[in-house]
N, C-alpha and C positions, 0 to 999 in steps of 0.2 A: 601658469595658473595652477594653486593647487588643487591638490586631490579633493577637500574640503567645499571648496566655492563648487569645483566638477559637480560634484553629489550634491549638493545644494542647488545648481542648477538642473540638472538630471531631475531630480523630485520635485522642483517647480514645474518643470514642460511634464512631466509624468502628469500631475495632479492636476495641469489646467488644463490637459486633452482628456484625463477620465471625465473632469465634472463634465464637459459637453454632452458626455454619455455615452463617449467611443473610447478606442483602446490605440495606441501608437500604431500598433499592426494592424488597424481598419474593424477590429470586431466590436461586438456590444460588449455593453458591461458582465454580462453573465452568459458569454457564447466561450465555447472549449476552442482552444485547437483542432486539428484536425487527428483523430486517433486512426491507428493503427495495430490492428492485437491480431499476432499470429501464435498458436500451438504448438505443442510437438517442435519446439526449437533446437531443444538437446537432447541428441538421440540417447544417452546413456542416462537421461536421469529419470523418476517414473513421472513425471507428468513436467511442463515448462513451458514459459510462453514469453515472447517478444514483445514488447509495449515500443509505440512512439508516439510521441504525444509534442505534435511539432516540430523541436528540433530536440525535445528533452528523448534520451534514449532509453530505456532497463529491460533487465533479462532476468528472467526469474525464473527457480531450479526449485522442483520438489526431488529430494529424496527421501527413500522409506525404510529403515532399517530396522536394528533391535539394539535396545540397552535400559538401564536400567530405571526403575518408578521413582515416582518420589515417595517419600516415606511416608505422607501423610494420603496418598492414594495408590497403594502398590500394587491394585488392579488395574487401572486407567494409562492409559496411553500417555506420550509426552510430546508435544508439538514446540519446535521455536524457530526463531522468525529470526532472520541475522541480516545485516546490510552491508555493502561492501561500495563504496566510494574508491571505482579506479584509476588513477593518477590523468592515465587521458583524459578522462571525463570533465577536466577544469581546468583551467592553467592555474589554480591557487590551490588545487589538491596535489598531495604526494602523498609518499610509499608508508606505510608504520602502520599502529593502530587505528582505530576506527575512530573521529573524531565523534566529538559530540552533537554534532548535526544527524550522523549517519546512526549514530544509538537512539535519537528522539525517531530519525525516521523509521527502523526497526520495532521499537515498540509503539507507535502509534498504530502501524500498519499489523503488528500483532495483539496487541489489546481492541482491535476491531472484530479481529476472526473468533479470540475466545470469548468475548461479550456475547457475540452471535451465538454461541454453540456450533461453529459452524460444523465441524465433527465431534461425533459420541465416542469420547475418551476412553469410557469404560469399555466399549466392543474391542479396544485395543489390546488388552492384556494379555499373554500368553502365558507364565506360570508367576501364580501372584507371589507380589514382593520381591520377584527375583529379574523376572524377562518381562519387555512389553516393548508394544511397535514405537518406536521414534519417526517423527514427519518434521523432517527440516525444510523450511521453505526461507531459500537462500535469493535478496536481493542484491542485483548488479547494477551499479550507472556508467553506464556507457558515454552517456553525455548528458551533461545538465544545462537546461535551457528553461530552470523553473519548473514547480506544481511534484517532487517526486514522489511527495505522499500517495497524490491520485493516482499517476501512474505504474506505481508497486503495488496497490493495495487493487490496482482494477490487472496488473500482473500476477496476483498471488490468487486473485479468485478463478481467473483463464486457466490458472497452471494448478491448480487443486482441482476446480471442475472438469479437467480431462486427465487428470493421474489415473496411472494405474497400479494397484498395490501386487504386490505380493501375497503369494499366500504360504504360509507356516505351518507345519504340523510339528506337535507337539506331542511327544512320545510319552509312556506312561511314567518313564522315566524323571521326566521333565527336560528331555533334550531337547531342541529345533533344532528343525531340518527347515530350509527355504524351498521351496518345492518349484517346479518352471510354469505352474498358473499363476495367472493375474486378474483382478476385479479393479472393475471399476471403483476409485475413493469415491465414498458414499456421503454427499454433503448435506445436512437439516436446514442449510441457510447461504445468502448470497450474499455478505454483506458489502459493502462499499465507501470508500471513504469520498467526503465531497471537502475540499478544502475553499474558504470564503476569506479575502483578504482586502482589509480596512484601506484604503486610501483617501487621505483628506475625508471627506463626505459621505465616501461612494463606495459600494461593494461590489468586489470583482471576483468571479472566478477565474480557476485556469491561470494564473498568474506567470510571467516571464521573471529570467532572468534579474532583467532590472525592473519591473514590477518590483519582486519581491525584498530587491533591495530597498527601495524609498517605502516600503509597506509603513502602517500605522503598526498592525495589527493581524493577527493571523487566526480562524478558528475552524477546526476541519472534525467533519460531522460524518461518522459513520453510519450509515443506515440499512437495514436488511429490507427482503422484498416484501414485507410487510408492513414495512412506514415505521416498524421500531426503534431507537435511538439506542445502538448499541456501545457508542465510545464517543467522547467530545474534545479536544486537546485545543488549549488557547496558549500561543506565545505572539510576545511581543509588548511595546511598552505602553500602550492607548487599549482602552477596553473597550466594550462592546456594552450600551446600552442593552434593556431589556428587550425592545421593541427588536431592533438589530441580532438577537439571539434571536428569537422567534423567525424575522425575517431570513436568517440564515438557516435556518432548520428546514423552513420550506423550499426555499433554494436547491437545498442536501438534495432531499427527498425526490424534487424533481429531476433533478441530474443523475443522482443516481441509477433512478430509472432509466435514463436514457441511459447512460453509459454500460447497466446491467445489459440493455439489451444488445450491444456489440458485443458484450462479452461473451453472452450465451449464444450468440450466433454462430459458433464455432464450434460449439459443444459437439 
């Protein structure tokens, strides 16, 4: 049989057990897996946390350092968000660059945090134009079992909301020195990403594996704890009525919540 009719069958049984309004693994249409977020995962980095979400795995590293601004802000701090897809994690991944899966899940996951504000850039600076704080907040999959959006983006806010920064003094000179205190990274916002995903009919969260393979459609809705709409990312080849956008918004918004609240239980 080939690979072809497989996946054509695969997305039949997928498509006629969502519409009943269950999922292959017994949940509702819009029930998560079951999470798991622990802290303080890696001891050397300043803040970091463990997501599992299922069977899907990631590990997420903040480090905080110093380099250099951009030119068009040479007071303000610089944050970037990196994804790393490791070869165990799939049997269809290996070793090299970062595929184009792993760069959309990077910048989705960091066009959420800087839509939110979620830290004040400018408190960053240390001598303008020259030095300012760097916050790498580095994603890892360990295993992919589907949804990695959610589970990096509910990783990056566990591991930002218990970092602890460094603190720098900064001589008249304009030399740093890294000094051995630390504070608490000071967050303005929580945001979250909720990912909603088209099949036949029916909208599902929390998606698996082969869920996401037979997908229509995919649209994943950042939201902070304010119910604001801070990032929207749609792939996939079937679109999403207007009614369907709306419905997924409120979807976001209540998930969110719930999932904000594991997150900060850790805090």
């Amino acid at each position: 049989m080939s690979n072809n009719i497989v996946s054509r069958l695969k997305r039949k049984k997928i498509v006629d057990v969502v519409a009943t309004g269950k999922r292959m693994d017994g949940r509702e249409l819009l029930q998560y897996r079951d999470w798991e977020i622990k802290t303080n995962f890696i001891a050397k980095s300043e803040g970091s946390a463990e997501v599992k979400l299922g069977k899907t795995h990631v590990v997420v590293g903040v480090k905080i350092g110093i380099g250099h601004p951009f030119e068009d802000t040479p007071d303000a701090g610089v944050m970037m968000v990196n994804a790393e897809y490791t070869p165990v994690a799939h049997p269809t991944w290996e070793p090299g660059p970062p595929p184009k899966d792993a760069i959309e899940l990077a910048r989705v996951v960091d066009r959420g945090l800087r839509a939110a504000e979620i830290i004040d850039m400018d408190k960053l600076g240390l001598v303008s134009g020259v030095k300012v704080q760097m916050i790498f907040v580095d994603l890892y999959v360990l295993n992919y079992d589907g949804n990695l959006i959610d589970a990096c983006s509910a990783g990056a806010l566990a591991a930002l909301t218990t970092a602890e920064a460094p603190k720098f003094k900064v001589s008249k000179k304009g030399e740093i020195e890294k000094t051995d205190k630390t504070e608490k990274l000071k967050l303005r916002a929580h945001p979250l990403a909720v990912t909603v995903c088209k099949i036949g009919d029916s909208l599902i969260v929390d998606p698996t594996y082969d869920e996401e393979e037979v997908k229509d459609g995919r649209i994943t809705i950042t939201v902070d704890e304010n119910g604001n709409l801070n990032a929207i990312q749609k792939r996939g080849p079937v679109g999403f009525t207007l009614d369907e956008i709306k419905k997924c918004i409120n979807i976001a918004s209540e998930k969110a919540a719930e999932i904000r609240a594991l997150v900060l239980a850790g805090e």
